[in-house]
C-alpha positions as CSV (number, residue, x, y, z in Angstrom):
1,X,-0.9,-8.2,-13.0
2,X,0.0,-8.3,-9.5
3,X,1.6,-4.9,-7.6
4,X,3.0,-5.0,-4.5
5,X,2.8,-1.9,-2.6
6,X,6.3,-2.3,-1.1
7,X,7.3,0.4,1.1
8,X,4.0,2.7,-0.4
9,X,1.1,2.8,2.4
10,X,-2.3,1.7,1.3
11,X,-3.2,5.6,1.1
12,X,-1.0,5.5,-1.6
13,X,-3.6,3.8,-4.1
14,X,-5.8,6.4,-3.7
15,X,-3.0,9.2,-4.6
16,X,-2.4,7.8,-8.0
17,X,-5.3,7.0,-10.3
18,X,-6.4,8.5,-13.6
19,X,-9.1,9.9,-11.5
20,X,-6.5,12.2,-9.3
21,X,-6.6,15.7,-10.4
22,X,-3.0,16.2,-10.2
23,X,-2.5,13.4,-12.6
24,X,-5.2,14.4,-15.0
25,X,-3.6,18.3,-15.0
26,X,0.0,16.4,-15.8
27,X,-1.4,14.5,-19.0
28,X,-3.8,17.2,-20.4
29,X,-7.4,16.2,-21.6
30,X,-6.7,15.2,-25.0
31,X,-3.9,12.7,-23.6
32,X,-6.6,11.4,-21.3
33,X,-9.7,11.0,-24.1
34,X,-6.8,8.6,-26.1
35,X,-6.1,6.9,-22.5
36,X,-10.0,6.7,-22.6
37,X,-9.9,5.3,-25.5
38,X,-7.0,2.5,-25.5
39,X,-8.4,1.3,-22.3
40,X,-12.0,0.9,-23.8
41,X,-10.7,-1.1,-26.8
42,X,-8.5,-3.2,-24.9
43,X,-9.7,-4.0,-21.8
44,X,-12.8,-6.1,-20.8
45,X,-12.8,-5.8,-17.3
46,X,-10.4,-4.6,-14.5
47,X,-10.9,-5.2,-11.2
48,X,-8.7,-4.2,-7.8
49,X,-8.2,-6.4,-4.7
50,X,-6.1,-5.2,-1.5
51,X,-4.5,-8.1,0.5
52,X,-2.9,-7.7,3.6
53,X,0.1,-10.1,4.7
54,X,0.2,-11.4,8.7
55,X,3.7,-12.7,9.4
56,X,1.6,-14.9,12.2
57,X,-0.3,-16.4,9.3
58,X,2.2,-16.9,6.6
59,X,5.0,-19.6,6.0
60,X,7.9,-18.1,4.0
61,X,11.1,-19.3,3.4
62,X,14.0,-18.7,6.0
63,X,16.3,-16.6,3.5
64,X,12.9,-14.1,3.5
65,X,12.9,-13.9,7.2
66,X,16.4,-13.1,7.6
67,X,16.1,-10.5,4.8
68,X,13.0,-8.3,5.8
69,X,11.8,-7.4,9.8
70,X,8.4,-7.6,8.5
71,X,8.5,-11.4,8.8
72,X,10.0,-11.7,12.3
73,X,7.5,-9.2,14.3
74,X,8.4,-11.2,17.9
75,X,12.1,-9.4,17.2
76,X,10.8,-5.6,16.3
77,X,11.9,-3.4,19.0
78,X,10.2,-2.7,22.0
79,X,7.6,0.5,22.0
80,X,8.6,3.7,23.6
81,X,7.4,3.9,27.1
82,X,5.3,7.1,27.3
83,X,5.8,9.9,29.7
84,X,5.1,9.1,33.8
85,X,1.8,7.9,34.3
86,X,-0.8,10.4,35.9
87,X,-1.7,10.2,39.4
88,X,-5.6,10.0,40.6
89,X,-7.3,12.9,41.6
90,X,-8.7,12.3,45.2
């Protein structure tokens, strides 16, 4: 199964997990000892991979570069300039 993170951040993988505390309080213990369970009875291995996409290093269609900024970084706009620049001390 593959699951894009979409708009989630990376940090988000860690905030949901059967090993979150908020998420084990939500389903109670006995729900988790059946999740136990099912996954033990189906499941022979799992395994997680992160990949990260470079819009320098991909190729993608045109209609996905005219649909998301991600794909066209050259075009994002132009940082902030940050407050006057501090002068030497002598």
């Amino acid at each position: 199964m593959f699951s894009p993170l979409a708009s989630r951040s990376p940090k988000s993988i860690n905030t949901f997990s059967t090993d979150n505390p908020r998420f084990f309080a939500a389903v109670g213990e006995s729900s988790m000892s059946r999740l136990a369970e099912l996954e033990a009875s189906v499941m022979e291995f799992s395994e997680h991979q992160l990949f990260a996409f470079n819009p320098h290093m991909s190729y993608v269609s045109p209609d996905w570069i005219r649909e998301d900024a991600f794909w066209k970084p050259d075009e994002a706009p132009a940082p902030k300039p940050s407050a006057a620049p501090k002068k030497a001390m002598p």
